[in-house]
N, C-alpha and C positions, 0 to 999 in steps of 0.2 A: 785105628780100630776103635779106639776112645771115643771120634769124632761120629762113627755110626751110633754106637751105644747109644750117647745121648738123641740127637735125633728120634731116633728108637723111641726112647724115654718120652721127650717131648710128646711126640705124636698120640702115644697112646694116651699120655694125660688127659690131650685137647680131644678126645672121639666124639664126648657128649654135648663139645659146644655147641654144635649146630642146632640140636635139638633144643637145647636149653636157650639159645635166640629166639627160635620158632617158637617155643612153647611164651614166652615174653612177648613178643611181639603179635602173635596172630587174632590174639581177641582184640587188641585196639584194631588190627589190619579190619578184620570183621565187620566193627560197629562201624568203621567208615564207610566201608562199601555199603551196607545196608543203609546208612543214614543217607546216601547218597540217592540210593533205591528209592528209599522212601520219599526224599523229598522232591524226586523227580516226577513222583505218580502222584505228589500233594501238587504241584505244579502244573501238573495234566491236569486235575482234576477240578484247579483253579480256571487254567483254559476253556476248560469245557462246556464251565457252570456261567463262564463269560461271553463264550459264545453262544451261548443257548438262550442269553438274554438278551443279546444284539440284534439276534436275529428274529426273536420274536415280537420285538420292540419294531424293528421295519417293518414284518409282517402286518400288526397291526398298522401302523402308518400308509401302508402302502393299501392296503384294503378299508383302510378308515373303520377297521371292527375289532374292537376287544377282544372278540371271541375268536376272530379269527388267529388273533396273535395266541393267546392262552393255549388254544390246539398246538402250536407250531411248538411253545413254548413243552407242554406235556410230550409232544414226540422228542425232541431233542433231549429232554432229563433220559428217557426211555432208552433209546439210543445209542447215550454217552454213557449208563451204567450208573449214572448218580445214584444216591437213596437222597431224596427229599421234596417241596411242594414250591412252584412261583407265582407269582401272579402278572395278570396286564391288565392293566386299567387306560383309561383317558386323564390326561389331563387337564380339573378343571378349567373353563373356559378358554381354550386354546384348543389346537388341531397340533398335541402332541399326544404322545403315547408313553406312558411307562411301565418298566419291564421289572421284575426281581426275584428273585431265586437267593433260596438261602436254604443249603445242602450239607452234609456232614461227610467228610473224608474219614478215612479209619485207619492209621496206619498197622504196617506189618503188624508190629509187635506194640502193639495197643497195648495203657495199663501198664506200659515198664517202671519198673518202681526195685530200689533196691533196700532192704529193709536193713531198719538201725532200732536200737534200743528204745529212741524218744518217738519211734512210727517209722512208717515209708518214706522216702525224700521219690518222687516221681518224676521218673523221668521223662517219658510221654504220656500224653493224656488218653484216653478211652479213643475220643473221637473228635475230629477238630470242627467247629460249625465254620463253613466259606459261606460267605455272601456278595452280593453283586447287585448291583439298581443300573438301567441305564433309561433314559429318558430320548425320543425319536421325534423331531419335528416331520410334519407335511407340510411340504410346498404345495402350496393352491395359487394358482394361476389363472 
């Protein structure tokens, strides 16, 4: 009978551990997942701004016009959802093309900063600038 009692005893002591795990454990579980979030859509957004250079860069090459690549270049920022501006030029005295885009990603929780007596220690910034150059030869034949 002794041996239930305790049991008993035990059990009720332990009710609130689980809560008391979860409550410890769940904001680090949190910031993972979110940073995970985040750095997946900074990673698109690197992709994006990369491809939107590559392809502008052929385009002009392949059309031999700046202008034509510039257009190709503004649809695709358009497109992909960026916020920002690139450009395509020629390069001096050759029959290449260069492309570049330089764009600013925002994440979730922009401004994270945890505040201390001596100021903020920040832990993400407002908004991150990506950039991207690529340069496209034409084959003349």
């Amino acid at each position: 009978m002794t041996i239930q009692c305790s049991r008993f005893v035990k059990r009720k002591a332990l009710r609130g551990q689980n809560l008391v795990e979860l409550v410890l454990t769940l904001p680090f579980m949190l910031i993972l997942i979110f940073f995970i979030i985040d750095s997946g859509r900074a990673w698109m957004a690197y992709e994006s701004a990369k491809m939107a250079v590559r392809d502008a860069a052929y385009t002009a090459s392949i059309f031999q016009n700046p202008e034509v690549g510039q257009r190709q270049l503004n649809v695709k920022i358009l497109s992909s959802g960026l916020k920002g501006s690139g450009t395509v030029s020629q390069v001096p005295n050759q029959h290449a093309y260069r492309a570049s885009i330089q764009v600013e990603f925002t994440p979730l929780f922009g401004e994270m900063a945890i505040p201390t007596i001596s100021g903020p220690i920040r832990l993400l910034p407002g908004a991150i600038p990506i950039t991207y150059s690529n340069v496209t030869d034409v084959a003349l034949y």
